[in-house]
Structure formats: structure tokens, C-alpha cells
C-alpha positions as CSV (number, residue, x, y, z in Angstrom):
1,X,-50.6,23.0,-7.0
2,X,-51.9,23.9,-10.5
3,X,-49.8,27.0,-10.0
4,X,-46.3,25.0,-9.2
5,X,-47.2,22.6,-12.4
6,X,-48.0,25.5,-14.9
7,X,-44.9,27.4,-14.5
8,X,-43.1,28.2,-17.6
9,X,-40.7,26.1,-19.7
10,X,-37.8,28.6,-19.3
11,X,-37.5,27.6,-15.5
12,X,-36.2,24.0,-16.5
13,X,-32.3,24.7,-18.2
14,X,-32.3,26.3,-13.9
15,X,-33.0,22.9,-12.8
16,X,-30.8,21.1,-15.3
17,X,-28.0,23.8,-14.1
18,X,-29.0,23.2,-10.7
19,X,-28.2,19.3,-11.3
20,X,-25.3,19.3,-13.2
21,X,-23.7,21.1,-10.3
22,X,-24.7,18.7,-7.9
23,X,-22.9,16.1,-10.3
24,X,-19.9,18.2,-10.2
25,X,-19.8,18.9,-6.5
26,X,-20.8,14.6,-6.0
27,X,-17.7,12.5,-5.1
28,X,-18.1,11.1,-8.5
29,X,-17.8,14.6,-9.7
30,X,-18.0,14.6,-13.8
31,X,-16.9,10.9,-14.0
32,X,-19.7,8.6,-15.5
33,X,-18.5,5.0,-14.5
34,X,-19.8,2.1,-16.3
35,X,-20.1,0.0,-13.0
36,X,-20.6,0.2,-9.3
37,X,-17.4,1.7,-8.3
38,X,-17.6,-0.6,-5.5
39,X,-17.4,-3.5,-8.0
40,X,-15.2,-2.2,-9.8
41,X,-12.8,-1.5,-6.5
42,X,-13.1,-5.7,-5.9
43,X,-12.5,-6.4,-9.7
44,X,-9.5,-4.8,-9.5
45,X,-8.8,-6.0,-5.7
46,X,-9.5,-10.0,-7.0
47,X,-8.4,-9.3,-11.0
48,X,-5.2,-8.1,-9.3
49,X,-4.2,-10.8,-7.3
50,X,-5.6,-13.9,-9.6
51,X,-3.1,-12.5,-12.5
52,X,-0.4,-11.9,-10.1
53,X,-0.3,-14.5,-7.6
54,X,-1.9,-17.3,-10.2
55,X,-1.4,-16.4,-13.5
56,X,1.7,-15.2,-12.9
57,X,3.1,-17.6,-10.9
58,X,2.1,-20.5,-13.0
59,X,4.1,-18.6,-16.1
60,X,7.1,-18.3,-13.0
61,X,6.8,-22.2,-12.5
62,X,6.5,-23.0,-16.1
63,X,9.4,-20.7,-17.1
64,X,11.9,-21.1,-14.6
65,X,10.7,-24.8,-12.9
66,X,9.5,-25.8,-9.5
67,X,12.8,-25.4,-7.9
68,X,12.8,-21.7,-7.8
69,X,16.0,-22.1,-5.1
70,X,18.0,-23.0,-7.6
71,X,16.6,-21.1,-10.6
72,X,19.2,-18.0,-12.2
73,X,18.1,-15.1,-9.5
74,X,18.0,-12.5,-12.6
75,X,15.4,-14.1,-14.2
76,X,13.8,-14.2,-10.9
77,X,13.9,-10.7,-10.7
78,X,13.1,-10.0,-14.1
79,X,10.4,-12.2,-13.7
80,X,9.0,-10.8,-10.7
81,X,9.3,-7.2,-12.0
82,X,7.5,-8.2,-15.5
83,X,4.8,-9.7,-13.2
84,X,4.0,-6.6,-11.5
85,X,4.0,-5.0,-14.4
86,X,1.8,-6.8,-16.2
87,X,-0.1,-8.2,-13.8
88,X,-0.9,-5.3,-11.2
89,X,0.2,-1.9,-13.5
90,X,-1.3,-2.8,-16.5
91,X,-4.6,-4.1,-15.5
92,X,-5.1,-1.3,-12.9
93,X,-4.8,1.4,-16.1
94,X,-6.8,-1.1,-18.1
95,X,-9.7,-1.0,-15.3
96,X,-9.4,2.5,-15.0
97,X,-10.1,3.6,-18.2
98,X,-12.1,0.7,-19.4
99,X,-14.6,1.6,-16.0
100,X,-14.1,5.4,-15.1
101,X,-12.6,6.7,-19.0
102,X,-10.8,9.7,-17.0
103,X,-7.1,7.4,-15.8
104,X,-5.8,10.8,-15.4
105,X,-8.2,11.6,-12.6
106,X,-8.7,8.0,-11.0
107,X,-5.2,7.4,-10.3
108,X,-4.4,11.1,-9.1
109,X,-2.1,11.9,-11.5
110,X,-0.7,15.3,-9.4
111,X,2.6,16.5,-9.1
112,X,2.6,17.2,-5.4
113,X,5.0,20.1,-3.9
114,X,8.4,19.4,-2.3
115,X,7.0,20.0,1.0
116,X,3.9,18.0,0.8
117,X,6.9,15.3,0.6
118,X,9.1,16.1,2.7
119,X,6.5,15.9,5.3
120,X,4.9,12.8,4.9
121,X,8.7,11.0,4.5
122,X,9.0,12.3,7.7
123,X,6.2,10.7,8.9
124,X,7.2,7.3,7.6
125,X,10.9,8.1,9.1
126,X,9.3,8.0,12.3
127,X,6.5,5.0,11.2
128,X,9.4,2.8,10.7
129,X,11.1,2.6,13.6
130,X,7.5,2.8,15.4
131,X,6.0,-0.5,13.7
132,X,9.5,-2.4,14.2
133,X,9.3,-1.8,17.9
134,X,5.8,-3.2,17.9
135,X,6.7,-6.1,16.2
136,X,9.3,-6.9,18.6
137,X,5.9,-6.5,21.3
138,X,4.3,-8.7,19.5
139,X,6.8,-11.3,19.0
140,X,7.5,-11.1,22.9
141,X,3.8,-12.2,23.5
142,X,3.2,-14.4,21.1
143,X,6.7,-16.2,22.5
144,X,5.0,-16.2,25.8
145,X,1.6,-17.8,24.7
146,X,2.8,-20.2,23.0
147,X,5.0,-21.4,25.8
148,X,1.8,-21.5,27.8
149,X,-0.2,-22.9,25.2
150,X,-0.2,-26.1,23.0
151,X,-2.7,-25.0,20.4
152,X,-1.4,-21.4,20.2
153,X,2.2,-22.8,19.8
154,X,0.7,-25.4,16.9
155,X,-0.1,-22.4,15.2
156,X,2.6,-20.2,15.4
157,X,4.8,-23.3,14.4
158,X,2.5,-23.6,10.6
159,X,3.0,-19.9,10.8
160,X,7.0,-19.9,11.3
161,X,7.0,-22.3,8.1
162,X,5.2,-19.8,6.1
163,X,7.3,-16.9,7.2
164,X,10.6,-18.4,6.6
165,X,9.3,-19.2,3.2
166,X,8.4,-15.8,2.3
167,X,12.2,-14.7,4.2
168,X,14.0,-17.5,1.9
169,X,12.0,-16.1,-1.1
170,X,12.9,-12.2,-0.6
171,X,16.6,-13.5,0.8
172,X,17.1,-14.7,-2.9
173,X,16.1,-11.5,-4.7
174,X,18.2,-9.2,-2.2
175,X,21.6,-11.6,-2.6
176,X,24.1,-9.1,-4.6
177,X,27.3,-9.6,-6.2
178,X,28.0,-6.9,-8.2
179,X,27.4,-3.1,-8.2
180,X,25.0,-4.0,-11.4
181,X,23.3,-6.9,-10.0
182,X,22.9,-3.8,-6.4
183,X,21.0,-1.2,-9.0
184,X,19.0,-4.3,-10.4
185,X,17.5,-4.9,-6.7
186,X,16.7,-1.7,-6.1
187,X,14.9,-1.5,-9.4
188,X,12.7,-4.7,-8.3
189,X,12.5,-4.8,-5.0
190,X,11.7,-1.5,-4.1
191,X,11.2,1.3,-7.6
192,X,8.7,-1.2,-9.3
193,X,6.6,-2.5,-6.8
194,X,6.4,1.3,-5.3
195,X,4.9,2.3,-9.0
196,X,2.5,-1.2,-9.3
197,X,1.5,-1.5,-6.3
198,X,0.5,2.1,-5.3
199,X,-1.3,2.6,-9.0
200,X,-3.2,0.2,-8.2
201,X,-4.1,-0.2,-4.4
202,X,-4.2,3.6,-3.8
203,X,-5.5,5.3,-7.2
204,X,-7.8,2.4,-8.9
205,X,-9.0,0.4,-5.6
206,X,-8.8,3.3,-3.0
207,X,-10.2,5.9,-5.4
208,X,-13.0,3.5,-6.3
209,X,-13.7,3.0,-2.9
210,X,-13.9,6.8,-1.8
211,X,-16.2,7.0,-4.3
212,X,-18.9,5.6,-2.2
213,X,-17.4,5.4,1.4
214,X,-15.9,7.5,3.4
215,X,-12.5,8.1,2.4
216,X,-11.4,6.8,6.4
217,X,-12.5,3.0,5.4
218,X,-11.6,3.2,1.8
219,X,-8.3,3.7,3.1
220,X,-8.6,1.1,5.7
221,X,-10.5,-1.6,3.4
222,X,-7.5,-0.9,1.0
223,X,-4.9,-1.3,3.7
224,X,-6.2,-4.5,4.9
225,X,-6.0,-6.0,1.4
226,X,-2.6,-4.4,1.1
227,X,-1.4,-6.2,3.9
228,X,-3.1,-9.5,2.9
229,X,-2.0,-9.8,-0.6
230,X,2.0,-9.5,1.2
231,X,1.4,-13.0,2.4
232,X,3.5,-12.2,5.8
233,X,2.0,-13.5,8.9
234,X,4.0,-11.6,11.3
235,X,3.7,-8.2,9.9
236,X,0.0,-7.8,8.8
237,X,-0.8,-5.6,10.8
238,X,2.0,-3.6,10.5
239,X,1.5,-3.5,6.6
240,X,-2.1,-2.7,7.1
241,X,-0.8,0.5,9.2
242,X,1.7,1.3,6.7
243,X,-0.7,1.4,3.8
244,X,-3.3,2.5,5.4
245,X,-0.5,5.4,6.0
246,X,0.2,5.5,2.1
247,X,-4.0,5.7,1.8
248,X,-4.1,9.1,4.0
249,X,-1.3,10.2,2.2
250,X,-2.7,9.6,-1.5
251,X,-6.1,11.3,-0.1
252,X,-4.6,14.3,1.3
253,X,-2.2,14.7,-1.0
254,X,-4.3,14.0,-3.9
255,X,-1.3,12.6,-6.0
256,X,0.0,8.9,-6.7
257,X,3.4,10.1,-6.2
258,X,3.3,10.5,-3.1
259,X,2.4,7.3,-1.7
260,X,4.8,6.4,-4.1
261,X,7.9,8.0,-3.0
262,X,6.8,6.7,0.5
263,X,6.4,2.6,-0.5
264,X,10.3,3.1,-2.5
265,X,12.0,5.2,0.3
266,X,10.6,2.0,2.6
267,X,11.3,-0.5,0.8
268,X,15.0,1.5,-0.3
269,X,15.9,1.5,3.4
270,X,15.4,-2.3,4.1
271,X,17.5,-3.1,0.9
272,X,20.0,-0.6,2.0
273,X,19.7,-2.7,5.8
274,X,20.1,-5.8,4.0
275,X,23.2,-5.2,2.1
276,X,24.7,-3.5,4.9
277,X,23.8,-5.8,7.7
278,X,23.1,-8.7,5.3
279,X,19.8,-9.4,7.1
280,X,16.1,-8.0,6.0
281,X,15.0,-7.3,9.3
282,X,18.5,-6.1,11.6
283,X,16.6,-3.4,13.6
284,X,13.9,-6.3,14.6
285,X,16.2,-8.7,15.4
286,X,18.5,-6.8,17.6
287,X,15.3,-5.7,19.3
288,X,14.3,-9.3,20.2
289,X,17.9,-9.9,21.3
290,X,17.7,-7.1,23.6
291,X,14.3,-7.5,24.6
292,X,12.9,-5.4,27.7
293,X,9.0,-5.6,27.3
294,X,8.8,-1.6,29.6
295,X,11.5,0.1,27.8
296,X,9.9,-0.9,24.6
297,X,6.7,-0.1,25.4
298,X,7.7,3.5,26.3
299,X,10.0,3.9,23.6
300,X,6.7,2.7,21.2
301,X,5.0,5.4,23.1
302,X,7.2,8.2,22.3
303,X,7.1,7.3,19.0
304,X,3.4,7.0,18.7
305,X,3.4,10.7,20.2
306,X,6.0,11.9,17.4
307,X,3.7,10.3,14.8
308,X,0.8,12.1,16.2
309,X,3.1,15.3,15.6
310,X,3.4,14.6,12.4
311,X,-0.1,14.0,11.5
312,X,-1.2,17.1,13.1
313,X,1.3,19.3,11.1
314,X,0.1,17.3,7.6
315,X,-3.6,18.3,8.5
316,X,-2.7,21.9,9.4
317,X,-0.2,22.4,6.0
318,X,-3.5,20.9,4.1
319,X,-6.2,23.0,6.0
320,X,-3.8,26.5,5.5
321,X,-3.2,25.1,1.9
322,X,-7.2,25.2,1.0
323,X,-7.7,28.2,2.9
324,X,-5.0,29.9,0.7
């Protein structure tokens, strides 16, 4: 022992060397963050939706009145777009380099490759059509329970009410009359909240997350909140699969504009369906309208098979991609 204790000084910058690459190699890498990361992942999950859904929605109430019906849509839209803006954008930079100092690093600031894309669009080309077929499923069965059931059908009644406020509220924003007033939708329905939402659900929560979990349930524990803070009862779960989607996408990827390009091509298709069809959700209700509970589930099969595909081939591009 004396001989371990009187070894000489020159052994120590070994040991500092030794540590400072075990910082590097850490999940938290050379980041020094002023907080828990875990914290700071809930401040930004809570901070997030108090400004947005409170703050911003007394400023909505106080600006344009409690009879948002019959308020001017564009200032609807423009306020809805400043709100995300400055109540999910801007504080998700703000707690990024107010905790971590390094935004560049926390939000994944990488331009990805073409084909790093390309594949995961495909992936949400198929996801699409997937979760819709689900939700018809679901809606067969909860139909059927709460036909059966008077308590199950008291609750899908409250739950109706809250849905066709959410549809009347999104019916609004999407009603077009002009080419102008067309581009102005796209901008806010489906370009912003793309940019706001994934800067700060998949770089500063997710990230923050990963940086003590595994990145499988930071993903997950992001997804879940995603799908939450949409304030749709119907489709929870299917917005908790398509951000947890966006979350393995923004991991593999490593790069915010990926998850990105995948929340504005979705939400881009549903406006496209809307002004087309002049209904949100066309491919869900002609589903329910030609119901037929086997066909469906086979068809969600197939699908679920295709998306497995797709997966796969993601995983290999990324495994040949670090071997290279």
C-alpha cells in the first residue's frame, strides 16, 4: 500500500487524461449543465405548456374575445403561430442555452443527407395510413362498448364534446378562400408547428432526457407528452406512436430536421386532404363508413409488416453508415 500511495506526481495529468475522456465518451459528453437534465427535461415539458396553453391563451382571449367562432380567422392564425413561437420556440432555445450553454448540440443542429430523408418519409408514408386504419379499430370497439355499456358510453359522450371542440377549432384555421389565405395555412398549421414543436419536444426535452435514460424511454416519455399536450382524445395514442416515430428518427438521425420534415409533410398531407375533400379526417371517415372489423385488421397487419420493413432498412443504412 505505501508503495500505490508514494508513486510519483507525474502519474496524475494520466489520471486527469484518463477522466476527461470518460467525460467525453459520457452521454453528457463535454456539456456541463447547470441542472439535472431530468429537470431541466420537465421545466421545459411544464414551462412549455403553462406559456402556451395559459399564457398564451389568456393573451388569445383577451386579444381577440371569448367568442373565438366569430373572431377574424387571420388573427387566429397569426395568433396561434406567434404563440408557438413565442411560447414553445423561444423558451426551448432560451432553456437550452440558459441550462446546457451548447443550443447548437442540444437541439441537433445537423444537416442530415437526402437519403437519411427519403427513408424515414417513407416510413411515415406508410405510418399514416397504418395509424388511420387503427383508429377506425378503435372507433369500431369503442362503438360497440358503449352500446353495451352505460358508464363506458357516459364517457365517450364527455369525450365526443371534447373532440368536436378541438375539430371546430382546427375546422376554423383550415377554412380557405383565397390562394393567399391557402399558403397562410400551410404556414401555421403545418411549417410552424413542425419547427416549434420538434425544437422543443425532440431536441430540448428528448435530448435532456437521453441524457440520463435510455434513449428508448426518452423517446417514449417524450411521445407520451407529445400526444398529451394535442388535447385529442381519440388519437392519443396514435400521436404518441407518431412522435415517438419523430423521437427514433431525431436519435438516429441525429438532426432536428428530420423529425422536422416528417411533423410538416404530416401535417402538409391532412391540409392538402382537407382542402381537397373539405374534411380533416376523409381517409378515417370513409373507413368507418365502410367498416369490416377482418379486412381491417389484415390490411393493419400488412402495414405493420411494411413498417417493420422500413425500420429494418433505417437501422441497417445507420449501422453501414458508422461502420463506414
Amino acid at each position: 500500500m505505501d508503495e500505490l500511495n508514494n508513486l510519483p506526481q507525474d502519474n496524475k495529468p494520466d489520471d486527469d487524461n484518463s477522466q476527461t475522456r470518460n467525460k467525453e465518451n459520457s452521454p453528457l459528453g463535454k456539456i456541463n449543465p447547470r441542472i439535472s437534465p431530468i429537470t431541466a427535461a420537465f421545466i421545459g415539458l411544464f414551462g412549455g405548456f403553462f406559456l402556451y396553453q395559459i399564457v398564451g391563451g389568456f393573451l388569445t382571449l383577451a386579444i381577440l374575445g371569448f367568442n373565438l367562432h366569430n373572431a377574424p380567422v387571420q388573427s387566429l392564425r397569426l395568433m396561434t403561430m406567434a404563440g408557438q413561437i413565442l411560447f414553445i420556440l423561444l423558451p426551448a432555445l432560451v432553456f437550452a442555452k440558459w441550462f446546457y450553454e451548447d443550443v447548437t448540440e442540444i437541439i441537433r443542429f445537423r444537416f442530415p443527407r437526402w437519403e437519411e430523408i427519403l427513408l424515414f418519409t417513407l416510413g411515415i408514408v406508410i405510418l399514416t395510413p397504418l395509424l388511420q386504419y387503427y383508429l377506425s379499430i378503435q372507433t369500431y370497439f369503442i362503438d360497440t362498448w358503449a352500446h353495451s355499456s352505460h358508464f363506458i358510453y357516459s364517457i365517450k359522450t364527455a369525450l365526443d364534446k371534447l373532440n368536436d371542440l378541438v375539430d371546430k377549432s382546427y375546422g376554423n384555421l383550415l377554412t380557405v378562400h383565397s390562394i393567399f389565405s391557402g399558403v397562410i395555412v400551410v404556414i401555421v398549421v403545418a411549417l410552424v408547428p413542425a419547427v416549434c414543436e420538434e425544437v422543443m419536444f425532440r431536441g430540448f426535452i428528448q435530448r435532456s432526457f437521453e441524457f440520463k435514460i435510455k434513449p428508448f424511454w426518452a423517446a417514449l416519455i417524450t411521445a407520451f407528452f407529445f400526444g398529451v399536450y394535442h388535447f385529442n382524445p381519440y388519437e392519443l395514442l396514435p400521436l404518441i406512436f407518431l412522435g415517438f416515430y419523430f423521437g427514433f428518427a431525431a436519435y438516429k438521425s441525429n438532426s432536428i430536421f428530420v423529425p422536422m420534415s416528417l411533423h410538416f409533410f404530416n401535417n402538409f398531407t391532412a391540409v392538402i386532404f382537407y382542402f381537397i375533400f373539405g374534411e380533416d379526417d376523409v381517409l378515417n371517415d370513409s373507413l368507418s363508413k365502410n367498416f369490416d372489423l377482418n379486412s381491417s385488421l389484415i390490411i393493419l397487419l400488412a402495414l405493420i409488416i411494411l413498417f417493420g420493413v422500413v425500420l429494418f432498412l433505417i437501422n441497417k443504412f445507420y449501422a453501414k453508415a458508422k461502420n463506414e
